[in-house]
C-alpha positions as CSV (number, residue, x, y, z in Angstrom):
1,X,-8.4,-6.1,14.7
2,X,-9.6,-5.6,18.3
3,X,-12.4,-3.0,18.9
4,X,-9.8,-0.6,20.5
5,X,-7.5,-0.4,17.8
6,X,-8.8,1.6,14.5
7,X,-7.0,1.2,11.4
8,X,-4.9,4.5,9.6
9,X,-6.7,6.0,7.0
10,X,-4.8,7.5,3.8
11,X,-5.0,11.2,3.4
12,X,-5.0,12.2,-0.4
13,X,-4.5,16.1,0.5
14,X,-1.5,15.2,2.3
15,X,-0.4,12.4,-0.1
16,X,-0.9,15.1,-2.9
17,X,1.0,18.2,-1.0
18,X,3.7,15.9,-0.6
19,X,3.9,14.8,-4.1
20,X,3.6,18.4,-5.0
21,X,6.7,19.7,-3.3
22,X,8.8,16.7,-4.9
23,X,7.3,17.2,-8.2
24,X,7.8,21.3,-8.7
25,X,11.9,20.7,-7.9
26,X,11.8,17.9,-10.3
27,X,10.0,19.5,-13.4
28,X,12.1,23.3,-12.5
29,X,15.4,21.0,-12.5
30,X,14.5,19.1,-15.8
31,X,13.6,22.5,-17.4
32,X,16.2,23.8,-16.8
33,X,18.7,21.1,-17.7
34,X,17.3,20.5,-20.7
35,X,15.9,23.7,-22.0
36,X,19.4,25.1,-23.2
37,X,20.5,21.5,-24.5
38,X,16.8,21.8,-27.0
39,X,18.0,25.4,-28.0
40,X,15.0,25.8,-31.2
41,X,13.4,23.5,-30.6
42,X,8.9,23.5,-30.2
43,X,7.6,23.1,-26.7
44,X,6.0,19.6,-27.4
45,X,9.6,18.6,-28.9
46,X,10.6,19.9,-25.3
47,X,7.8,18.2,-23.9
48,X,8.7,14.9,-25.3
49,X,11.7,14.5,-23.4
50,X,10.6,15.8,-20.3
51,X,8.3,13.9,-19.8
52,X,9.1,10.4,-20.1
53,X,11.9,11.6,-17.2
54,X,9.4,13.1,-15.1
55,X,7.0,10.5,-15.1
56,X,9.5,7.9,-14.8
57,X,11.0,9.3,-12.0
58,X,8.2,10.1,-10.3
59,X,6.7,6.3,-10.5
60,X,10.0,4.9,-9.1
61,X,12.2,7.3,-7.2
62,X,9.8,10.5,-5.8
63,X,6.3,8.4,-4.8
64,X,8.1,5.2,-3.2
65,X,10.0,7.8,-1.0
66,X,7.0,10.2,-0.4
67,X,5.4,6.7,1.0
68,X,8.3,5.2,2.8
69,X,9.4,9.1,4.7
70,X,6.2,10.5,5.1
71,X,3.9,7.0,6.3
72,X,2.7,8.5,9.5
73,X,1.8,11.9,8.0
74,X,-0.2,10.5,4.7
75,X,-1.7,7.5,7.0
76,X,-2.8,9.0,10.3
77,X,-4.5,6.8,13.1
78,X,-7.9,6.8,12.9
79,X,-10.1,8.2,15.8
């Protein structure tokens, strides 16, 4: 790396909105799927399904594509 260039640095706030606004639609969507299918059942029966699917899909589908869309906003050039 030549002194004129400077390398990107990763910005966990942005990182961390972004994974925010991909996670809320998720979990609301999940909820709501699988809410009236677990009619009586106890939240942490509920909880047991949701979230194996949340965390799953969160590890292979929403953070590779926060990455890959948003790479210039969550690694801006360094100054």
């Amino acid at each position: 790396m030549s002194a004129t260039t400077s390398p990107n640095r990763f910005s966990r706030p942005r990182f961390a909105l972004l994974v925010l606004l991909g996670a809320y639609p998720l979990l609301t969507t999940l909820l709501y799927v699988v809410f009236p299918l677990t009619d009586g059942w106890t939240i942490w029966q509920r909880t047991l399904i949701v979230v194996p699917v949340m965390v799953s899909t969160m590890i292979w589908v929403l953070i590779p594509g926060v990455q890959k869309l948003f790479r210039g906003f969550i690694n801006p050039a360094g100054r």
